[in-house]
C-alpha positions as CSV (number, residue, x, y, z in Angstrom):
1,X,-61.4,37.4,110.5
2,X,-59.9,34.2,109.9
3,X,-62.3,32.2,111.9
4,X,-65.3,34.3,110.7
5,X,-64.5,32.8,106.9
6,X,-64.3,29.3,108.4
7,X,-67.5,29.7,110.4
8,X,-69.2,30.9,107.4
9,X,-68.0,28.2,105.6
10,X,-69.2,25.5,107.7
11,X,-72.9,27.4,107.7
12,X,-72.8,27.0,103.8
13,X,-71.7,23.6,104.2
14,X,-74.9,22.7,106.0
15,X,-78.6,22.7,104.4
16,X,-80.2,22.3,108.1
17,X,-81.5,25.1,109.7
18,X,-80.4,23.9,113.4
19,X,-77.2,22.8,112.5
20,X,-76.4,26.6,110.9
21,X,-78.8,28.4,114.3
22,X,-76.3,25.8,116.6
23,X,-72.6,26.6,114.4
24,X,-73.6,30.1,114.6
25,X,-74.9,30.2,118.3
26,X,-71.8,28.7,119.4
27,X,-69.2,31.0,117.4
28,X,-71.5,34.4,118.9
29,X,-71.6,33.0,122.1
30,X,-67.5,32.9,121.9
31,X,-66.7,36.6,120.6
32,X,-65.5,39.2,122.8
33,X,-68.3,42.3,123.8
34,X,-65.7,44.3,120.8
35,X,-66.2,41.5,117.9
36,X,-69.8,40.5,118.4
37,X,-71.6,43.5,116.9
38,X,-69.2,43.3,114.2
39,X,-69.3,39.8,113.2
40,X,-73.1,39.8,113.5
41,X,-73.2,42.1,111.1
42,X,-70.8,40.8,108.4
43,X,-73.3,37.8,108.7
44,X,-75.8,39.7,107.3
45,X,-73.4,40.2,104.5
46,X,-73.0,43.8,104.7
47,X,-70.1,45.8,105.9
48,X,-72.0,48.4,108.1
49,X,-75.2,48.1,109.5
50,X,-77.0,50.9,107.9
51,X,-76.8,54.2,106.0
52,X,-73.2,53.7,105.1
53,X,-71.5,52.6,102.1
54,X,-67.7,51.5,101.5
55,X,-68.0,53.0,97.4
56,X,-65.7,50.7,95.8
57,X,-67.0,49.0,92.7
58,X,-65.6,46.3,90.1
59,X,-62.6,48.4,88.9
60,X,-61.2,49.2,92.1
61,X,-62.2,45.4,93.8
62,X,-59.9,44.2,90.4
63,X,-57.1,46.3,90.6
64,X,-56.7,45.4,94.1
65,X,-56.6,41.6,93.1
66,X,-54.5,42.2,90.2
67,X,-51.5,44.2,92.5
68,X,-51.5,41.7,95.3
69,X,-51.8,38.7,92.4
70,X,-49.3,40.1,90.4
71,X,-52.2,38.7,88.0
72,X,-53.0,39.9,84.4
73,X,-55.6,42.6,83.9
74,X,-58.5,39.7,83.0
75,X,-57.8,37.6,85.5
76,X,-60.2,38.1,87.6
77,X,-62.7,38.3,84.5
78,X,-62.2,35.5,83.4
79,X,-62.5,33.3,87.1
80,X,-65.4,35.2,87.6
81,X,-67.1,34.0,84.3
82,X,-66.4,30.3,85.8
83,X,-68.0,30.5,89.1
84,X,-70.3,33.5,89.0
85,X,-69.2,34.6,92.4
86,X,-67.0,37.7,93.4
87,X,-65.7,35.9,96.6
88,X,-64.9,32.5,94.5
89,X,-63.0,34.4,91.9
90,X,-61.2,36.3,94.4
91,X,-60.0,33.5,96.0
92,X,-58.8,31.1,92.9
93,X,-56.9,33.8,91.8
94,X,-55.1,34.9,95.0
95,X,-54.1,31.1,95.1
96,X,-53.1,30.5,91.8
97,X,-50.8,33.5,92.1
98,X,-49.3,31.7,95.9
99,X,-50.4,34.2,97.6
100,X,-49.8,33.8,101.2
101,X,-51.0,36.0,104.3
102,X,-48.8,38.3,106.4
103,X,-46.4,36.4,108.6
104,X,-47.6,38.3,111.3
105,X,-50.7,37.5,111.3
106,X,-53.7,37.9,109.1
107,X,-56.4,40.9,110.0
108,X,-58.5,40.6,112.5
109,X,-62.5,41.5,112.9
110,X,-61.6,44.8,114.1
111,X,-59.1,45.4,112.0
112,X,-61.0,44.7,109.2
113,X,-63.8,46.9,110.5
114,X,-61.7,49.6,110.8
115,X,-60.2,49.3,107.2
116,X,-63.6,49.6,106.2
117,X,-64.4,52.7,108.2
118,X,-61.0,54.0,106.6
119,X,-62.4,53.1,102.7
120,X,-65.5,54.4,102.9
121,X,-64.3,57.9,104.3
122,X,-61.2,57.8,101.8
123,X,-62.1,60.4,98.6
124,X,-61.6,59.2,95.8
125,X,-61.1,55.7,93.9
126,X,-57.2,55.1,94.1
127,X,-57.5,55.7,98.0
128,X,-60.2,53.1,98.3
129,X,-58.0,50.4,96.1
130,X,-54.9,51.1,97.7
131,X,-56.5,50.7,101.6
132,X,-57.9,47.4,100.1
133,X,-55.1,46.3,98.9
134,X,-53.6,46.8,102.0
135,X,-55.9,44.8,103.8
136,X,-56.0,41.9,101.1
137,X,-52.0,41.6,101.1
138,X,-52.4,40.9,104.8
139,X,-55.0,38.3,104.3
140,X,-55.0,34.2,103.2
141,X,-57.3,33.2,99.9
142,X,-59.9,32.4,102.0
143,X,-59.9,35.3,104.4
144,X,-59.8,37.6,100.8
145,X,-62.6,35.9,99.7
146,X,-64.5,36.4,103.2
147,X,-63.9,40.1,103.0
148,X,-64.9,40.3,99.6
149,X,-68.2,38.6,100.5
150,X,-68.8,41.4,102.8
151,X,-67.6,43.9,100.7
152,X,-69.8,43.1,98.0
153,X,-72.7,42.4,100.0
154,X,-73.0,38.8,99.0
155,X,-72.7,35.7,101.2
156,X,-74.2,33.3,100.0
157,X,-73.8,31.0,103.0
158,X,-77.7,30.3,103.3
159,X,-78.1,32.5,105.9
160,X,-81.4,34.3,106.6
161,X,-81.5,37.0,109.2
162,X,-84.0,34.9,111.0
163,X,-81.8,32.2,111.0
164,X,-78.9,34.9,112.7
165,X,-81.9,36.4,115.0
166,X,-82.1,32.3,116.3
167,X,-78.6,32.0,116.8
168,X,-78.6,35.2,118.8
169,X,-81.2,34.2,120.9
170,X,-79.6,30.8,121.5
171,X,-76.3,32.1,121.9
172,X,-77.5,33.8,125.0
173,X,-80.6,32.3,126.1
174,X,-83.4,35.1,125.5
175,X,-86.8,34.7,124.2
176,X,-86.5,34.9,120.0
177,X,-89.6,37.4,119.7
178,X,-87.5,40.0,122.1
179,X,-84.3,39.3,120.0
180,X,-86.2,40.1,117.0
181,X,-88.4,42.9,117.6
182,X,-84.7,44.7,119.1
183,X,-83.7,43.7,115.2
184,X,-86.9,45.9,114.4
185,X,-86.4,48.9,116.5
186,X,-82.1,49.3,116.2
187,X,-82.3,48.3,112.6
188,X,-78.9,46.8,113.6
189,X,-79.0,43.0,114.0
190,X,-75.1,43.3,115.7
191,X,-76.4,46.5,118.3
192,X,-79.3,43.7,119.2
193,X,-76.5,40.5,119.7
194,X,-75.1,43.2,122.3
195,X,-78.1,43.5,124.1
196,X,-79.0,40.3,124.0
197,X,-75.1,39.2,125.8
198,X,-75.9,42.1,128.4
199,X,-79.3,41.1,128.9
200,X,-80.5,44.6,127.8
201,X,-83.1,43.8,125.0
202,X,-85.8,46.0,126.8
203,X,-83.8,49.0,126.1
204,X,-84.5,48.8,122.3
205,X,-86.4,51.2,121.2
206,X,-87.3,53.6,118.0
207,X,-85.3,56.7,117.9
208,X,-85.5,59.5,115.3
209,X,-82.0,59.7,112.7
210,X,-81.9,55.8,113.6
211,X,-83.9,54.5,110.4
212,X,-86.1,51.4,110.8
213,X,-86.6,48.7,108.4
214,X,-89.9,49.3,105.6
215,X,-93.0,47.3,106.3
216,X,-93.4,45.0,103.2
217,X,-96.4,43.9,101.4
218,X,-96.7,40.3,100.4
219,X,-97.6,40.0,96.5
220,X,-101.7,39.0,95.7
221,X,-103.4,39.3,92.3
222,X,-106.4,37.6,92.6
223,X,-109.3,40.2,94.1
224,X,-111.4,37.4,95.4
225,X,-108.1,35.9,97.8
226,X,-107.4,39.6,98.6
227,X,-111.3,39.9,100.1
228,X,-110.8,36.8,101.4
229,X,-107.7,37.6,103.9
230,X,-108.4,41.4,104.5
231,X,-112.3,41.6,104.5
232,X,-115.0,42.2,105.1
233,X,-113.7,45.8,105.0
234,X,-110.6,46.7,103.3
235,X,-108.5,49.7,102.9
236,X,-107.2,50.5,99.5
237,X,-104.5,52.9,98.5
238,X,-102.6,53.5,95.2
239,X,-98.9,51.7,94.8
240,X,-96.8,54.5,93.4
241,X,-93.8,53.7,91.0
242,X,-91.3,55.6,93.2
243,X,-88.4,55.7,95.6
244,X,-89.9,54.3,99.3
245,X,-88.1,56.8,101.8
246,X,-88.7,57.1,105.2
247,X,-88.1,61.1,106.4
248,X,-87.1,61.8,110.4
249,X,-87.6,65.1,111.5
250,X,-86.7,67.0,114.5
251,X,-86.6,71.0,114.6
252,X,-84.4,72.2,112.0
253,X,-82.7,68.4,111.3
254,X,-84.4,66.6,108.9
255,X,-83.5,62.9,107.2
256,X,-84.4,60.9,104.3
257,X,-84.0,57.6,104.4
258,X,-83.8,54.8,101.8
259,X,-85.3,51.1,101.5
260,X,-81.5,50.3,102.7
261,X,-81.0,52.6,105.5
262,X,-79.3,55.4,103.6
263,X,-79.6,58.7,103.5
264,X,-80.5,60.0,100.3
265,X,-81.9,63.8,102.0
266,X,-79.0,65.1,99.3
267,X,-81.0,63.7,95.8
268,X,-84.4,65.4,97.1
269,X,-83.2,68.4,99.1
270,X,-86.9,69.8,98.7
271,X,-88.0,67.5,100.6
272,X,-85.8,68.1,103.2
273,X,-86.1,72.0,102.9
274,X,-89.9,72.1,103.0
275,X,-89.9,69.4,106.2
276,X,-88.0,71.9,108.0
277,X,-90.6,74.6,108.6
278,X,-93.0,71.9,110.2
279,X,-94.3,72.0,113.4
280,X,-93.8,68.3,114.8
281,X,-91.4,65.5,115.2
282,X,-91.9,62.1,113.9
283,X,-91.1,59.6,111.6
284,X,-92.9,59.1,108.4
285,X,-93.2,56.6,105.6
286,X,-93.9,56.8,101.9
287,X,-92.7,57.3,98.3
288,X,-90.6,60.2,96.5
289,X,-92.9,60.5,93.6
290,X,-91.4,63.2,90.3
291,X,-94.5,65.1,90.0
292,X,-94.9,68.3,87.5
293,X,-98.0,70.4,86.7
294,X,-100.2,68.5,88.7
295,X,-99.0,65.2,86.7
296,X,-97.1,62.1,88.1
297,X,-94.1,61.8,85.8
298,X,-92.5,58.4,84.7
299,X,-90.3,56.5,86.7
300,X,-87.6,56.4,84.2
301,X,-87.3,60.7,85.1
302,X,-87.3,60.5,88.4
303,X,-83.9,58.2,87.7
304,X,-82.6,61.1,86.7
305,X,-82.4,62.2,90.1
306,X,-80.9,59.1,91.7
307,X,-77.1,58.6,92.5
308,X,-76.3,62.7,92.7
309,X,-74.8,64.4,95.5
310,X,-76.7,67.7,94.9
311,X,-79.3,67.8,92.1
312,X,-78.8,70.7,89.4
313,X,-80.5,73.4,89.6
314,X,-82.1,72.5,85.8
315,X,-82.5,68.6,87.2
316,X,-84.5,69.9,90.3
317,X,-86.7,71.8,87.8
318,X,-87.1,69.5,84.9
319,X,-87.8,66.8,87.7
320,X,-89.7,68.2,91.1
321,X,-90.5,65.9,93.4
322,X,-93.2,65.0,96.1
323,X,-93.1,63.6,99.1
324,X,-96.7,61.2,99.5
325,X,-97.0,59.6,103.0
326,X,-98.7,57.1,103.9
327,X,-97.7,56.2,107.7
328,X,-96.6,57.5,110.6
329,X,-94.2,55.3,113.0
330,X,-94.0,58.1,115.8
331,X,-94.7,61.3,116.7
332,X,-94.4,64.5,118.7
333,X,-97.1,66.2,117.7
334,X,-96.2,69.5,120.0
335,X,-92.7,69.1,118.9
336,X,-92.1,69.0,123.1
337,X,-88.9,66.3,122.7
338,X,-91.5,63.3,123.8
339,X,-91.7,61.0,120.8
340,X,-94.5,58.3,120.9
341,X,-93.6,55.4,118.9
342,X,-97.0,54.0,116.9
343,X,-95.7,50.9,115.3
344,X,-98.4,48.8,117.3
345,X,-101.2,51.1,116.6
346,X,-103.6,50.0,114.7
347,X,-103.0,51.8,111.0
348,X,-106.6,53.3,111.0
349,X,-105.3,55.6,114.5
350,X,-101.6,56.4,112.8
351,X,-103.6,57.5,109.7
352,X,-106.0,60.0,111.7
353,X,-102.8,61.2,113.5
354,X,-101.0,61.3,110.1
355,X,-103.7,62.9,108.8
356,X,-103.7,65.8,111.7
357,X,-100.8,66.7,110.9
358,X,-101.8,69.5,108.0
359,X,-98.7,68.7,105.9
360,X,-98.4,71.2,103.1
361,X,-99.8,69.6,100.1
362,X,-98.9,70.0,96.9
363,X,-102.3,70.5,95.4
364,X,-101.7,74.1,97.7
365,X,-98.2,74.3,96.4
366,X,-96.5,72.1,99.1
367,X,-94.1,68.9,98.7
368,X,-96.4,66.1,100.1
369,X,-99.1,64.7,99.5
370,X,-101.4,61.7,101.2
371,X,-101.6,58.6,99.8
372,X,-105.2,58.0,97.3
373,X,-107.2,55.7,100.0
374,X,-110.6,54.7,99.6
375,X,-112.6,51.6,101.4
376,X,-113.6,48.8,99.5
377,X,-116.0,46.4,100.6
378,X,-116.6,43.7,97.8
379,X,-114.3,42.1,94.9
380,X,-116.0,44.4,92.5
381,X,-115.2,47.4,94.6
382,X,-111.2,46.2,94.4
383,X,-111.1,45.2,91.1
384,X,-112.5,49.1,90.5
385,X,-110.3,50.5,92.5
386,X,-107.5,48.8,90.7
387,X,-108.6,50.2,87.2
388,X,-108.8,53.6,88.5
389,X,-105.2,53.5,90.0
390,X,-104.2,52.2,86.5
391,X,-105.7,55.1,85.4
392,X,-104.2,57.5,87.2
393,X,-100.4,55.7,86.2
394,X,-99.6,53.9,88.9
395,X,-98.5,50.2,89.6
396,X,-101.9,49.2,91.4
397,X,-103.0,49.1,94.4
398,X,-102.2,48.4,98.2
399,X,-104.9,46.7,100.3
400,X,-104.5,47.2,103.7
401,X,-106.1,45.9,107.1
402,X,-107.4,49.3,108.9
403,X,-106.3,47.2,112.2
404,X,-103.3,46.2,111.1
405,X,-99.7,47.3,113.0
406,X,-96.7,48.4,111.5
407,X,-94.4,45.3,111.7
408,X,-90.6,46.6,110.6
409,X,-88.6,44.2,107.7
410,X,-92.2,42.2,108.1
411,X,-93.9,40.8,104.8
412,X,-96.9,39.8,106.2
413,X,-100.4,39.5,105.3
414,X,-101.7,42.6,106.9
415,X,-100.9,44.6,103.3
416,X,-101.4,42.8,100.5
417,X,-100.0,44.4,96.8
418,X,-102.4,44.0,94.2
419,X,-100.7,44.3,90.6
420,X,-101.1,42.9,87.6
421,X,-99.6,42.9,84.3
422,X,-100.6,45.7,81.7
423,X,-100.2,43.3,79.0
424,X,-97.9,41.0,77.4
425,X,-95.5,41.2,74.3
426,X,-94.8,38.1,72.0
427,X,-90.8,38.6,71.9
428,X,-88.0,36.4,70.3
429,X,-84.5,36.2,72.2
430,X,-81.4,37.4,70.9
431,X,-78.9,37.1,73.3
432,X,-78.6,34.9,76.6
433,X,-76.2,35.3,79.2
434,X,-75.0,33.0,82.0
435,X,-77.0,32.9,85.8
436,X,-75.6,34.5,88.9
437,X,-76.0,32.7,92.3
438,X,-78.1,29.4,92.0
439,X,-77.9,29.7,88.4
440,X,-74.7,29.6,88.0
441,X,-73.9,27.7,84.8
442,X,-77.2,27.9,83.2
443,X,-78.4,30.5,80.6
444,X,-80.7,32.5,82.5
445,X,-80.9,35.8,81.6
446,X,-82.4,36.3,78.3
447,X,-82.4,39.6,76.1
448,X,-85.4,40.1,73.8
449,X,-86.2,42.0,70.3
450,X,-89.6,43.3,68.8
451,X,-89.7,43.8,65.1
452,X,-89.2,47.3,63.7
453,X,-92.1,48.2,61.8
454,X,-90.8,50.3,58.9
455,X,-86.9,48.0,58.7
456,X,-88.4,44.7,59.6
457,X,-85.1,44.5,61.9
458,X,-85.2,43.1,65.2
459,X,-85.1,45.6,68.0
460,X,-84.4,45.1,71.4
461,X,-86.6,46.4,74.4
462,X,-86.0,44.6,77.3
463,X,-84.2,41.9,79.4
464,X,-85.8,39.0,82.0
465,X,-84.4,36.4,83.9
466,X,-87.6,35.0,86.2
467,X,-90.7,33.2,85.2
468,X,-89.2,30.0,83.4
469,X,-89.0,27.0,85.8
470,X,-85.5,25.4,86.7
471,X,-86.6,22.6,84.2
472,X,-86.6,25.3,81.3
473,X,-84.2,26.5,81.5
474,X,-81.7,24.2,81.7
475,X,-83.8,22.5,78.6
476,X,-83.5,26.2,76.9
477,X,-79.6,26.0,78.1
478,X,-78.8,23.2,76.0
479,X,-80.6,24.9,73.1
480,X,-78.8,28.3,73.1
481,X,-75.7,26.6,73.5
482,X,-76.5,24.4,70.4
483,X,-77.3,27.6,68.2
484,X,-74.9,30.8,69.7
485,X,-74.0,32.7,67.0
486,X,-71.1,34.2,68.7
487,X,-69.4,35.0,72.6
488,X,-68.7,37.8,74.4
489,X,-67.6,36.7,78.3
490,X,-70.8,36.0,79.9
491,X,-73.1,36.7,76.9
492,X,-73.8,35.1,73.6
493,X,-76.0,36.1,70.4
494,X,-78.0,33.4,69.8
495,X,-80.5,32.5,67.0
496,X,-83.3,34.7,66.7
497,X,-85.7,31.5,67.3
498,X,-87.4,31.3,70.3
499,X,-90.4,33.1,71.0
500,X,-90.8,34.2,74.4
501,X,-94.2,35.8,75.8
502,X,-93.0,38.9,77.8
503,X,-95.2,40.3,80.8
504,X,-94.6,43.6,82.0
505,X,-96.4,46.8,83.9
506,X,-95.3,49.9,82.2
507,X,-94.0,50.7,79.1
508,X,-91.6,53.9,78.8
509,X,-89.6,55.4,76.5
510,X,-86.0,54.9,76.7
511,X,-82.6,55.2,74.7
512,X,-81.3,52.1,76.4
513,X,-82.7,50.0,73.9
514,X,-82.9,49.8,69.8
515,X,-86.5,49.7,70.2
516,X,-86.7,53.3,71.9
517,X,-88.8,51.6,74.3
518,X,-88.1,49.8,78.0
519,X,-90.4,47.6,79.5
520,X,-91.0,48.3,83.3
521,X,-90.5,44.9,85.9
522,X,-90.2,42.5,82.5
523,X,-90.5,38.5,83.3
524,X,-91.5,36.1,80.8
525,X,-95.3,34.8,81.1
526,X,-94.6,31.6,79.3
527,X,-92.1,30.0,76.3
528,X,-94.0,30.7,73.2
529,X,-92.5,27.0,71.1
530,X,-95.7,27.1,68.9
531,X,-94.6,30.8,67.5
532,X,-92.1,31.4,64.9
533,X,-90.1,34.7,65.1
534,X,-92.4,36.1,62.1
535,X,-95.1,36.3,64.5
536,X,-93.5,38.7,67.4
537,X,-94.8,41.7,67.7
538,X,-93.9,44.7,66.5
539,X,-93.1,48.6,67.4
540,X,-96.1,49.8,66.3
541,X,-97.9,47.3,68.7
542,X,-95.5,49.1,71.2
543,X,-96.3,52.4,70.6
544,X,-99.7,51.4,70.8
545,X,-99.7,50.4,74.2
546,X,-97.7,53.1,75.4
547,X,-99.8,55.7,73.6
548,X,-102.7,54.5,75.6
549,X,-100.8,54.8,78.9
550,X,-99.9,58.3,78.2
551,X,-103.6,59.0,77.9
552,X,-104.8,57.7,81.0
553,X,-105.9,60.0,83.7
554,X,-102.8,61.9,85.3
555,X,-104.0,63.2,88.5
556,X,-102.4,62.1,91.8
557,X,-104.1,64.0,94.2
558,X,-107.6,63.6,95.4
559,X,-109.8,66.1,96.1
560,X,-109.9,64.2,100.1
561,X,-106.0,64.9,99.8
562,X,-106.1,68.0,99.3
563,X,-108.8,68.9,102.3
């Protein structure tokens, strides 16, 4: 593991892409047939490659530290405030305390693998700590800092996966495309580097219970660009404020997948119940919508479902869900154990077989339902497409090329996501707190207030940290430094002063906030200098706008779905 943390390091050491695809190439092209899979996927800055999670958060990671430190309980606190960075922190404290590694050696790749395997089956917190403590107590600064990269799921070596799919392909001299569509199919980067060293990259394939990575959609507002790329004939379908899932079905064994690879069939077993009477095999993709009465309900209910073992028996009826599907990635139609994988169909023939399929809707008392589609063939017929998905409470639209093929962990510019801001909010900041990653050191992350109507108080509703440019913010940096009111770790109150305008696509109720409002996917439009904090806007404004969404035509299924 040792030489893992100083390969890593000299990757982050270097901002050219061959010297990081050569460093790399040459350390894979080293590893034993037993290390490779494992150190290819540590790269990728995850401990597993999929599906599984090691469930060990701050408190445990920290009480770990502080036994083997012999440090006090803010410690690591305190370092991590400095450097923004778990691994960093980790590492100054394990050497200001003289830590030193086991005398007989420190953990190996393996060994390290398999203390992982150990944590994540261990029940219960004090388990988890004390097997990481184990395996930190064994380890150098530097290898502790390595592990906690991986633990934490952040290296921050400037390391792409297409950068790692390079090296592979380097390492042992196959063709990059082959390396990468085996990436695709496994959905395990360190099964391909195994295949690629045994020259057995044409075995990859798509298998069911073996999730896939999600087609993505690359971001477009403008309806005239949109045409542009996708026309003269576009497909349009409505982007649902869900939970993406991917469900894998075989007989009686059904699986829902996440956008990471993990199951979550447990938060949704309805799903999973009504896929088992079904007559096919397959893979499917689409969205886990909450959806009562006929009406979609907000996103922030359906987070009511998240993050449970087993839904309640009150959760699962306050909050049903839906299945909506949009794709289909294979399928045995006969259910005959011959799956025929569609990824490089063209999307109009995986609809019409998606379409065959007779799921049981929910307009007819099922748990699915198709995606909205319609054609559109002009930017007028887009830009009204986009208002009715508004209408009917969703994020806005996906534009799709009919002859487009499903290309896994992809963002390409065969689907296109068309969303734009409901509307903005003139806010003033009342709190800033310090970057994470690249803005380490700056004061990026900025909390904002609306004014209460009837108190004339300032009340928050939300928090951003994109739309300002590097150059404002480290001019708004110096300025909230220059007028904090007061510190608390990583955050400070600050003069309610600057006026911030606030973009966002859905407003929701929410107890999170003073306001009793939370903005959905906040980032500020623009600094507002020329605005004084007695021009914000206010609560009722707020209530306005989400008044009007609540208003809007609720429907989710067409009458074409229901057919």
């Amino acid at each position: 593991m040792r030489r893992w943390s100083e390969v890593a390091g000299h990757v982050a050491a270097t901002t050219k892409t061959s010297e990081k695809t050569a460093i790399l190439a040459d350390y894979l092209a080293s590893l034993s047939p037993d290390d490779l899979p494992v150190a290819a996927v540590f790269l990728t800055g995850r401990p597993f490659p999929a599906q599984r999670t090691v469930g060990i958060g701050w408190a445990g990671l920290a009480s770990a530290v502080r036994a083997v430190a012999g440090a006090d309980p803010g410690a690591l606190g305190r370092a991590y405030d400095k450097s923004s960075d778990l691994s960093t922190s980790v590492r100054e404290v394990l050497t200001a305390a003289g830590h030193a590694p086991d005398p007989a050696g420190e953990p190996t790749l393996a060994e390290v693998r398999h203390a992982l395997d150990q944590m994540e089956a261990a029940v219960g917190p004090a388990a988890k700590q004390a097997l990481l403590e184990a395996l930190l107590r064994r380890s150098s600064p530097a290898t502790a800092g390595a592990i906690v990269k991986v633990l934490t799921g952040e290296l921050r070596i400037g390391l792409r996966e297409g950068l790692l799919e390079a090296a592979i392909a380097r390492a042992f001299a196959r063709p990059l495309v082959v390396v990468k569509r085996a990436t695709q199919l496994t959905g395990d980067v360190g099964r391909a580097a195994v295949l690629a060293r045994e020259d057995r990259l044409a075995e990859a394939g798509l298998a069911l219970f073996r999730p896939i990575r999600f087609m993505l959609a690359s971001p477009a507002e403008d309806a005239v660009e949109i045409m542009a790329r996708l026309g003269p004939v576009a497909w349009v379908e409505d982007k649902y404020d869900g939970i993406r899932a991917q469900l894998h079905r075989r007989g009686a064994q059904v699986r829902l997948y996440s956008r990471d690879l993990n199951d979550l069939g447990g938060q949704f077993p309805e799903v999973v119940e009504a896929a088992r009477d079904l007559r096919w095999a397959g893979i499917l993709d689409g969205e886990i919508l909450a959806w009562k009465d006929g009406v979609v309900l907000p996103f922030l209910q359906l987070q009511a479902r998240l993050g449970r073992k087993a839904p309640s028996a009150k959760i699962r009826a306050d909050v049903p869900v839906i299945f909506v599907v949009w794709d289909a990635l294979a399928l045995d139609e006969a259910d005959d154990g011959v799956v025929l994988p569609l990824l490089d169909a063209p999307l109009a023939e995986r609809r019409r077989r998606l379409e065959a399929l007779a799921l049981p809707l929910a307009a007819d008392g099922g748990r699915f339902a198709l995606s909205h589609r319609v054609s559109v063939g002009s930017v007028g017929e887009l830009e009204a497409a986009f208002a009715a998905a508004r209408a009917r409470r969703n994020e806005g639209l996906m534009v799709k090329d009919p002859s487009s093929a499903y290309t896994p962990g992809r963002r390409g510019l065969g689907w296109l996501k068309m969303k734009k801001a409901l509307a903005t909010l003139d806010c003033v900041v009342v709190g800033v707190e310090v970057g994470h990653g690249k803005r380490h050191g700056v004061l990026s992350d900025y909390t904002f207030a609306v004014r209460d109507d009837p108190t004339g108080a300032l009340v928050t509703i939300g928090k951003a940290y994109s739309g300002l440019t590097d150059a404002e913010i480290a001019e708004m940096t110096r300025w909230f430094e220059a007028h904090t009111i007061s510190v608390h770790g990583r955050y400070r109150v600050v003069e309610p002063t600057v006026v911030v305008e606030v973009a966002f696509d859905v407003i929701m109720r929410s107890t999170r906030h003073w306001s009793g409002y939370a903005l959905r996917f906040p980032r500020i439009a623009r600094l507002r200098l020329d605005k004084t904090a007695d021009e914000i806007d206010t609560t009722s404004t707020v209530a306005v706008i989400h008044e009007g969404l609540q208003h809007g035509a609720e429907h989710l299924v067409t009458a074409s779905a229901r057919r």
